[in-house]
C-alpha positions in Angstrom: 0.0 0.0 0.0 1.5 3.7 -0.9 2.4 5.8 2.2 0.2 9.0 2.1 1.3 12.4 2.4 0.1 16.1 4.3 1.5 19.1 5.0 4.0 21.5 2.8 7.5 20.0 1.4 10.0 20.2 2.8 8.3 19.5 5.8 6.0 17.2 5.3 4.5 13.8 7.2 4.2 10.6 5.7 1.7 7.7 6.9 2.0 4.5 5.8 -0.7 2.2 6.4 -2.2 -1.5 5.2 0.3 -3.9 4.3 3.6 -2.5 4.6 4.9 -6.0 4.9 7.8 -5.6 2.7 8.9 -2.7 4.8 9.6 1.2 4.7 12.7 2.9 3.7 13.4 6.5 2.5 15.2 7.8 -0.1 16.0 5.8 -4.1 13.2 3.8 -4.8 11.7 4.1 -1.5 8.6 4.7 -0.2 9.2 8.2 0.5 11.6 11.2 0.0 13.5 12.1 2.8 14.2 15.3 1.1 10.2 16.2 1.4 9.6 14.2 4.5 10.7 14.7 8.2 7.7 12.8 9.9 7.0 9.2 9.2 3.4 7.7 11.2 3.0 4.0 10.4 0.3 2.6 12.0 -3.2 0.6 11.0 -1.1 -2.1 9.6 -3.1 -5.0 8.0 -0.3 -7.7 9.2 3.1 -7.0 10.8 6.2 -5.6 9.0 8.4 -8.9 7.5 11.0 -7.8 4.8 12.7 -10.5 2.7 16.0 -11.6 5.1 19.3 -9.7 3.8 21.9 -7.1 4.6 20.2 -4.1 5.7 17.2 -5.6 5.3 15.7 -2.7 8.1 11.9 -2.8 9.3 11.9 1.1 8.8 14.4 3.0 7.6 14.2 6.7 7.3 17.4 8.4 6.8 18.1 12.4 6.0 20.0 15.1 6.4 17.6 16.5 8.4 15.5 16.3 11.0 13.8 12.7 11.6 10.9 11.4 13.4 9.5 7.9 13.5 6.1 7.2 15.0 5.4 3.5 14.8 2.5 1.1 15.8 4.1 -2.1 14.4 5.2 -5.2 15.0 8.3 -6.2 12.7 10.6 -8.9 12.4 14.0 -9.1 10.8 16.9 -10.9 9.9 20.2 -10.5 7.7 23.5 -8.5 8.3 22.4 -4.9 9.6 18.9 -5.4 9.4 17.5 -3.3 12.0 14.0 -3.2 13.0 13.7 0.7 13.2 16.7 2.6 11.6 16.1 6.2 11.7 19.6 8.3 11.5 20.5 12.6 10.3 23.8 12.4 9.4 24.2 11.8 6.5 25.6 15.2 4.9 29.2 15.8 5.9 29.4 19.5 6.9 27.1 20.8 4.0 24.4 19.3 5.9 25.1 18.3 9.1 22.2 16.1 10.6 19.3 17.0 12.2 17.4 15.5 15.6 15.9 12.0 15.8 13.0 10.8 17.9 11.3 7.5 17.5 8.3 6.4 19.5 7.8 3.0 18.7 5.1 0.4 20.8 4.8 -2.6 18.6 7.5 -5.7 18.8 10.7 -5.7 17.5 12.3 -8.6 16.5 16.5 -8.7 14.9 17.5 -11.9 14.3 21.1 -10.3 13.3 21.7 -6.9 14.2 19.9 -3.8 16.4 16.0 -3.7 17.5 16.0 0.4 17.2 18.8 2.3 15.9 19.1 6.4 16.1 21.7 8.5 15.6 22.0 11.9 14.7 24.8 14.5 13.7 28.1 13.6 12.3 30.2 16.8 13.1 30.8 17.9 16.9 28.7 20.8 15.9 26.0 22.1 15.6 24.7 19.3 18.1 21.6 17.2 17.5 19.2 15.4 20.1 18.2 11.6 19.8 14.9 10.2 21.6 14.1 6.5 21.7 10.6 5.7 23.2 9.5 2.1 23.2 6.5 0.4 24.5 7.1 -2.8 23.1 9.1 -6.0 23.4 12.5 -6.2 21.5 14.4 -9.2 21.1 17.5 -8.3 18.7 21.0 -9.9 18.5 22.7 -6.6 18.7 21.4 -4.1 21.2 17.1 -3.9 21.4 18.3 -0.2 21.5 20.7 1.9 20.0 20.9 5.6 20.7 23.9 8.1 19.6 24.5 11.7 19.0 27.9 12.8 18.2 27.2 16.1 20.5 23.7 16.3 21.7 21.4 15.2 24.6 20.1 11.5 24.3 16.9 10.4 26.3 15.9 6.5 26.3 12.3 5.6 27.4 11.5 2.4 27.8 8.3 0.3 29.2 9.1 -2.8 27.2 11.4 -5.5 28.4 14.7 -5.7 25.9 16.9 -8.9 24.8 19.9 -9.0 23.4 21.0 -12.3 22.5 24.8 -12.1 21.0 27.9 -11.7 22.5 27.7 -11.7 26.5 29.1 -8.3 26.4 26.3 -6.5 24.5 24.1 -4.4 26.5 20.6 -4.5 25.7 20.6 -1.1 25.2 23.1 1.7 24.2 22.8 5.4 24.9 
């Protein structure tokens, strides 16, 4: 099913509802510009969020240059090398364009059979600095940490209500902040 779209580019929010089975990604034959986009809502899913296993084979994965804000109601399961269940990350510019905040609010399951449950980053210059925050409601299982929060200079808040398992090398923390 399309994702739908309101508001004004550049700044616009993208839904994405029905079967998204196949998943969500920004950017090159995506399901959405990140250039127009800086909100994605994907809820009133008809099934839960299953791509084809492979490397970087990510539930959602909204990436920019900009600011980035996941809102997600679903349940997804993942496997391959860097498949993430949620991968939302602004920093991908180099100094022209720096990065932006990140906030994800996630309250379905997350399953990673190989890599992170949520992954957010933002900025990738010391300045100016960018804020991640991760809330979760849900279950995660992942190999790699359930959570994974970074900013190369900014604030990072963590919320979690959902119990977290990490399942790889005794040294990985279920989360990361």
């Amino acid at each position: 099913t399309p994702c739908s779209f309101s508001g004004t580019a550049p700044d616009q929010t993208a839904t994405c509802e029905g079967d998204q089975s196949a998943g969500i990604r920004s950017g090159g034959g995506g399901d959405f510009s990140a250039a127009n986009v800086t909100v994605l809502e994907v809820k009133n899913l008809s099934g839960g969020i299953t791509p084809t296993p492979g490397v970087n084979a990510d539930g959602i994965r909204f990436t920019s240059t900009r600011d980035v804000t996941v809102n997600s109601t679903a349940d997804i399961t993942v496997s391959g090398q860097f498949a993430d269940g949620i991968e939302a990350r602004s920093n991908f510019g180099g100094a022209v364009s720096p990065g932006g905040n990140v906030v994800v609010d996630s309250t379905g399951t997350i399953t990673s059979g190989d890599a992170r449950g949520i992954y957010a980053s933002a900025g990738n210059v010391p300045t100016p600095s960018f804020n991640v925050s991760v809330k979760n409601n849900g279950a995660i299982t992942a190999r790699e940490e359930g959570i994974y929060a970074r900013s190369q200079s900014g604030t990072v808040t963590v919320d979690s209500t959902g119990k977290i398992t990490s399942s790889a090398d005794p040294a990985t923390e279920p989360f990361f902040a």
